[in-house]
Residue, then its C-alpha position, 0 to 999 in steps of 0.5 A: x039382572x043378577x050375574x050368574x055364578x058357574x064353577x068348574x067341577x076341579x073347583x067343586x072338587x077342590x072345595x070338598x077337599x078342602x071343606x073336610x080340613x076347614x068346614x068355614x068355607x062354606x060360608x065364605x064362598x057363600x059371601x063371595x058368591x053374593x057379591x059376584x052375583x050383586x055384580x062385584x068385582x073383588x080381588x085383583x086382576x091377574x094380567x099376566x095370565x089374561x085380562x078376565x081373571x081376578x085372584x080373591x084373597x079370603x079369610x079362613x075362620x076355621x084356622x083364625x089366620x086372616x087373609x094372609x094365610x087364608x083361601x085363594x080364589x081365582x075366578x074368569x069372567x066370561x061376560x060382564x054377566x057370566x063369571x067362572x069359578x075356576x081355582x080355589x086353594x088354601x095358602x097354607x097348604x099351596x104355594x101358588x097356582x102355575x101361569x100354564x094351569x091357570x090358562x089349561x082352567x080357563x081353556x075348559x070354560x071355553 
């Protein structure tokens, strides 16, 4: 049984944002999507926050600077089959995410 794949409607509005700079992500979060759904689990666990976020380091082909300078995607697995996309940010353009906003998105999973 596949996992499910949900975002939340900041995380949709932070993609169209964010599509209208770099049309690739798209196709990048399309490929991380499969691998959530495939039961994957990329990226690194933000434990600070809770235990249940992972932080996804992706490429951005639309501005050729890899990972490092590429998106951030923070996700918050609800169930071992239900993961919440919650924060999506370009790292050029964001410095980081807040502890408190990180928790404020997984309180309106809830």
């Amino acid at each position: 049984m596949p996992t499910r794949v949900d975002t939340l409607s900041i995380f949709d509005r932070e993609v169209k944002t964010l599509h209208r700079k770099y049309p690739a992500i798209t196709d990048a979060l399309a490929n991380l999507a499969d691998e959530l759904e495939r039961g994957q689990r990329p990226g690194t666990r933000v434990p600070r926050v809770a235990a249940t976020v992972h932080k996804v380091r992706l490429p951005n082909p639309s501005a050729r600077r890899g990972k490092r300078g590429g998106f951030r995607i923070l996700y918050h697995v609800k169930s071992q089959r239900h993961l919440v996309l919650i924060a999506i940010y370009a790292k050029t353009e964001h410095v980081d995410i807040t502890d408190a906003e990180i928790r404020q998105r997984i309180a309106a999973v809830r």
